[in-house]
C-alpha positions in Angstrom: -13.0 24.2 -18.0 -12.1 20.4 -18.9 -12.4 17.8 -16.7 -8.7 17.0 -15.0 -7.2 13.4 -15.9 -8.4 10.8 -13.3 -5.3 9.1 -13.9 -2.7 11.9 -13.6 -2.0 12.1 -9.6 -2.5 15.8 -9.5 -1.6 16.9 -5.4 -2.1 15.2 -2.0 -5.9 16.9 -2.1 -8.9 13.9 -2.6 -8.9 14.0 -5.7 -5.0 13.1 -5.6 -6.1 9.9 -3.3 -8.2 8.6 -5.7 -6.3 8.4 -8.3 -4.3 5.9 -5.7 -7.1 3.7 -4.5 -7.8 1.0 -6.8 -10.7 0.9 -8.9 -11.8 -2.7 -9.7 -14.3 -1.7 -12.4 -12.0 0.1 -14.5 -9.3 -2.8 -14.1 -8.9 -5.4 -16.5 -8.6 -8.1 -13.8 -5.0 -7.6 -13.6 -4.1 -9.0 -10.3 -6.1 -11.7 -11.4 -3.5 -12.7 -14.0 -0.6 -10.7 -13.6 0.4 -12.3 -10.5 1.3 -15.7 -9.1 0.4 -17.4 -6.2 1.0 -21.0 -4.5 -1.5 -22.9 -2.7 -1.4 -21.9 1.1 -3.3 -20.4 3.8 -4.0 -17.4 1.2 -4.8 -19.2 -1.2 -6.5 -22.6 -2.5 -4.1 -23.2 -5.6 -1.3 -22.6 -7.9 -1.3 -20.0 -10.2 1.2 -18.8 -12.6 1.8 -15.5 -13.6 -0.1 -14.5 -16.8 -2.4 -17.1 -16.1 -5.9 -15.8 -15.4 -7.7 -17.1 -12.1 -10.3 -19.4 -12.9 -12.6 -17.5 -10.8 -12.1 -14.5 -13.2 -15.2 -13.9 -15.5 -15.6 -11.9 -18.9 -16.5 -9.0 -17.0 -13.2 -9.2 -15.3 -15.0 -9.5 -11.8 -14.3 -12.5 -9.6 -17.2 -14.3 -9.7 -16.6 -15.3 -5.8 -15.6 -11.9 -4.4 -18.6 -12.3 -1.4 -16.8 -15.3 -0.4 -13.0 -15.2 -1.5 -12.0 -15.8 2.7 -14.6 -18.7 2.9 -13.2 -20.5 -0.1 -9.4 -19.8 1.0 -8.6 -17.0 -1.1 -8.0 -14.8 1.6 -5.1 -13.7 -0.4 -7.3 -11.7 -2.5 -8.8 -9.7 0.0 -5.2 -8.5 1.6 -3.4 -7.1 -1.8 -4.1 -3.4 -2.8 -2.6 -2.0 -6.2 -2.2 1.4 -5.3 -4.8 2.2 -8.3 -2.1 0.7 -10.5 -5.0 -1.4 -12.1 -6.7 1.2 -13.6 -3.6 3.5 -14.4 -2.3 0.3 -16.7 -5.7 -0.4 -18.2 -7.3 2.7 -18.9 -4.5 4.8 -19.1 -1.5 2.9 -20.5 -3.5 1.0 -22.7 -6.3 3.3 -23.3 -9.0 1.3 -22.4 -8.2 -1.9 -24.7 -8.1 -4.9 -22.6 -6.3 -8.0 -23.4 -8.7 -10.1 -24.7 -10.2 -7.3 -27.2 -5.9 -7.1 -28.4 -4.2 -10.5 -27.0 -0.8 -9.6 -28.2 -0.5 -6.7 -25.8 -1.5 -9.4 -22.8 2.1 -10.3 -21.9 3.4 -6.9 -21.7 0.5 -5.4 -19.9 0.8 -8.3 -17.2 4.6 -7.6 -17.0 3.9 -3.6 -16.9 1.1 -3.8 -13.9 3.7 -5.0 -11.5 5.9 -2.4 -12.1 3.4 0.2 -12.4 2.3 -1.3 -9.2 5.4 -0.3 -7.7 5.2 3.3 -9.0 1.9 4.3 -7.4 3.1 2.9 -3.9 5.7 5.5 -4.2 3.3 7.7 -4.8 1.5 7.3 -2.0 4.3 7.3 0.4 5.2 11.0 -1.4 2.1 12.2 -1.0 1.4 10.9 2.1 5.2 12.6 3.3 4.3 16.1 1.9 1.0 15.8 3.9 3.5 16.5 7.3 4.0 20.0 7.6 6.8 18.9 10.0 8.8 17.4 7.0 8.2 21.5 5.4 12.1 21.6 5.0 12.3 18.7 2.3 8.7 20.0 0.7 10.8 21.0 -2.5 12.9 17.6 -2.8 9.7 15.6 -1.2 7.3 17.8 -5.0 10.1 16.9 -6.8 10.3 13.0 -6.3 6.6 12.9 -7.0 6.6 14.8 -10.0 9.2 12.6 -11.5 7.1 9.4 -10.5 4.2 10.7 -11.8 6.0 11.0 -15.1 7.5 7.7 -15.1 4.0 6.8 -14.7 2.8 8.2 -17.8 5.7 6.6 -19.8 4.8 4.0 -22.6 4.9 0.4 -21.9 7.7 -0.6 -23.5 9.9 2.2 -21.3 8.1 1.4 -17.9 9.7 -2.0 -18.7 13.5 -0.3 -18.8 12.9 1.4 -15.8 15.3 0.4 -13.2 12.7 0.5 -10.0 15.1 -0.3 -7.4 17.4 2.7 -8.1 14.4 4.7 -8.4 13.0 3.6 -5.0 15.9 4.1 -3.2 16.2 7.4 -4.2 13.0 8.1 -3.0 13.6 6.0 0.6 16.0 9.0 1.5 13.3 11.4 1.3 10.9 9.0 3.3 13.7 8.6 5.8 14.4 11.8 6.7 10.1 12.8 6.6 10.3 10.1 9.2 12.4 11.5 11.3 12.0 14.9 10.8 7.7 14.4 11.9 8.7 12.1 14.7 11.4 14.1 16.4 8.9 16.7 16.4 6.1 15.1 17.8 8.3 13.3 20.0 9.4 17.3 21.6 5.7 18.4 21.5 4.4 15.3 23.8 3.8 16.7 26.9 1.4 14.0 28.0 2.9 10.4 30.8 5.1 7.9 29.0 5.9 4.2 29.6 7.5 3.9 26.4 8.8 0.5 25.8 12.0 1.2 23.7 12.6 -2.0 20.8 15.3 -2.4 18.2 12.3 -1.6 15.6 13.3 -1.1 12.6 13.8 -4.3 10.6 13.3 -6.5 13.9 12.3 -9.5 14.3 8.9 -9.5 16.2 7.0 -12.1 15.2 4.4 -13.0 17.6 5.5 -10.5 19.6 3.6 -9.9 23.0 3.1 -6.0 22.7 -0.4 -5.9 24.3 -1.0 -2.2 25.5 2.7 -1.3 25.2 3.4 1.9 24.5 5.2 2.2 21.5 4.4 5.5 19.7 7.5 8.0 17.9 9.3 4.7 17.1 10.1 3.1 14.0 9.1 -0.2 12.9 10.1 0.0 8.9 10.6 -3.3 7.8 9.8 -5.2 11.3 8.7 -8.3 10.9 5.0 -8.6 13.1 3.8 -11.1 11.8 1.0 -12.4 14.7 2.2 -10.3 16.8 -0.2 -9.2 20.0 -0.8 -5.7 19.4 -4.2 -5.5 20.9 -4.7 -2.0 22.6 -1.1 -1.0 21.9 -0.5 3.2 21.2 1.4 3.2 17.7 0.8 7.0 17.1 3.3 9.0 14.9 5.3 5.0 14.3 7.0 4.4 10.9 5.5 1.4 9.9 6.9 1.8 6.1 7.3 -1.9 5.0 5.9 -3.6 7.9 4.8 -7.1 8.0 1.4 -7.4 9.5 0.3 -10.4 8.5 -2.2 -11.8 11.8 -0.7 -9.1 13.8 -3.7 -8.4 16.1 -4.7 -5.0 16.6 -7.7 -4.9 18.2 -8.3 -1.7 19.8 -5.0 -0.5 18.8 -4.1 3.3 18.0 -2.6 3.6 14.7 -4.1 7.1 14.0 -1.3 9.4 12.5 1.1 6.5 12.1 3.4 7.2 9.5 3.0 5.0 6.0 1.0 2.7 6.9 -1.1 1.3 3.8 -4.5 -0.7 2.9 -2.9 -3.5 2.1 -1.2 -3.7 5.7 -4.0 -3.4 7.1 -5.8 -5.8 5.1 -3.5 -8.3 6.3 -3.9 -7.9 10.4 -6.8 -8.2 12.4 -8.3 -5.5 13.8 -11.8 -4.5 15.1 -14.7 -1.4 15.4 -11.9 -0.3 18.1 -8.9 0.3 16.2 -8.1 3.4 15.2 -6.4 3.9 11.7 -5.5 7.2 9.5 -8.3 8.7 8.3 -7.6 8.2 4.4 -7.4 4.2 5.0 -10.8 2.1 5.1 -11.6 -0.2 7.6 -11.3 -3.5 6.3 -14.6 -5.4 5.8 -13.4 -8.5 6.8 -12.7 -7.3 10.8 -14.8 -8.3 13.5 
């Protein structure tokens, strides 16, 4: 029996997570060149994209990954690929990095951003046909992922024609209606006290927010802005957080256990503690107190 393809997203199982966690030593450094940055708070200088970091060694390891927050690259320690790293390099390429063929370098650092893109849809799909609340849009829900998976597996030069946005709004429908469908549910099956505080969530404006303890689960916050917002001990259970800004948001000892789409790179981004509670395929951040 052969050995299934570690970088073919086979079903929402383990083995299907994987393949959308990244994998820094099967990457070729790409977020280390691919993408730009400007010196700020994340990060302690300019960098252009296609211009690799000149913390990047010939391994394609950072040689100051142990101490990236210390020496203001916190940056660094927020982003998450999705796996898209080692999809592009291993996959897409076959294992030929851009120094070993430097005439594939620009198109593979304009492909990882798009690929990027790809396997965060993925996730949300998989992640939506994980609800057996959303069973009546299973079919549509298989269908979406099986067509990202393929666009997935295209060659480079067609990932670049792809037209993402058209692709990913396609795909939003499906997330919207998972959303509802898992929240109106949930929402009829609480039988437990409520002192819901009701917000305009979705796309709202709630940055630094005082939210401490509020009760604030079956909502949705897709697109909210919460950026240092106080979140501390707040109940976000079965929330849409698709898109979320949690940049400093403080969620110390905050329930986010069954929240809907939440990611590793959100998560990344806000502060938490040994108290919150996040979904179980997420990992706690190593950089919370």
């Amino acid at each position: 029996m052969s050995s299934p393809n570690p970088y073919h997203f086979e079903d929402i199982g383990d083995f299907g997570r994987a393949a959308l966690k990244a994998d820094c030593e099967k990457c070729f450094g790409l977020c280390c060149v691919s993408l730009p940055f400007a010196a700020s708070s994340d990060f302690a200088m300019d960098k252009q994209a296609g211009q690799p970091c000149r913390h990047l060694q010939s391994d394609f390891r950072c040689g100051i990954h142990n101490s990236l927050r210390q020496k203001g690259f916190r940056g660094c320690t927020v982003y998450d690929c999705f796996g898209a790293g080692q999809k592009v390099s291993q996959f897409t390429y076959s294992g030929i990095d851009w120094r070993q063929a430097p005439e594939t370098a620009k198109q593979m650092f304009e492909v990882f951003p798009v690929m990027r893109q790809l396997h965060e849809l993925l996730a949300y799909l998989s992640e939506a046909l994980s609800h057996a609340d959303a069973h009546l849009i299973h079919e549509e829900l298989r269908t979406q992922l099986n067509e990202t998976q393929r666009l997935t597996e295209l060659p480079p030069e067609e990932i670049l024609k792809l037209d993402i946005p058209a692709h990913r709004a396609e795909v939003n429908l499906l997330l919207l209606k998972t959303s509802e469908l898992v929240r109106e549910e949930a929402r009829r099956r609480y039988k437990g006290p409520s002192s819901r505080k009701n917000l305009k969530g979705r796309g709202a404006d709630l940055i630094g927010a005082k939210l401490k303890g509020a009760d604030l689960k079956f909502q949705s916050f897709r697109g909210a802005y919460l950026i240092a917002a106080d979140l501390r001990d707040a109940d976000l259970r079965i929330t849409d957080l698709i898109g979320a800004d949690f940049r400093d948001a403080d969620i110390r000892g905050a329930d986010l256990s069954g929240s809907l789409f939440l990611t590793q790179f959100q998560i990344n981004a806000a502060k938490g503690n040994a108290a919150t509670k996040i979904p179980a395929h997420l990992e706690r951040p190593f950089h919370w107190t």
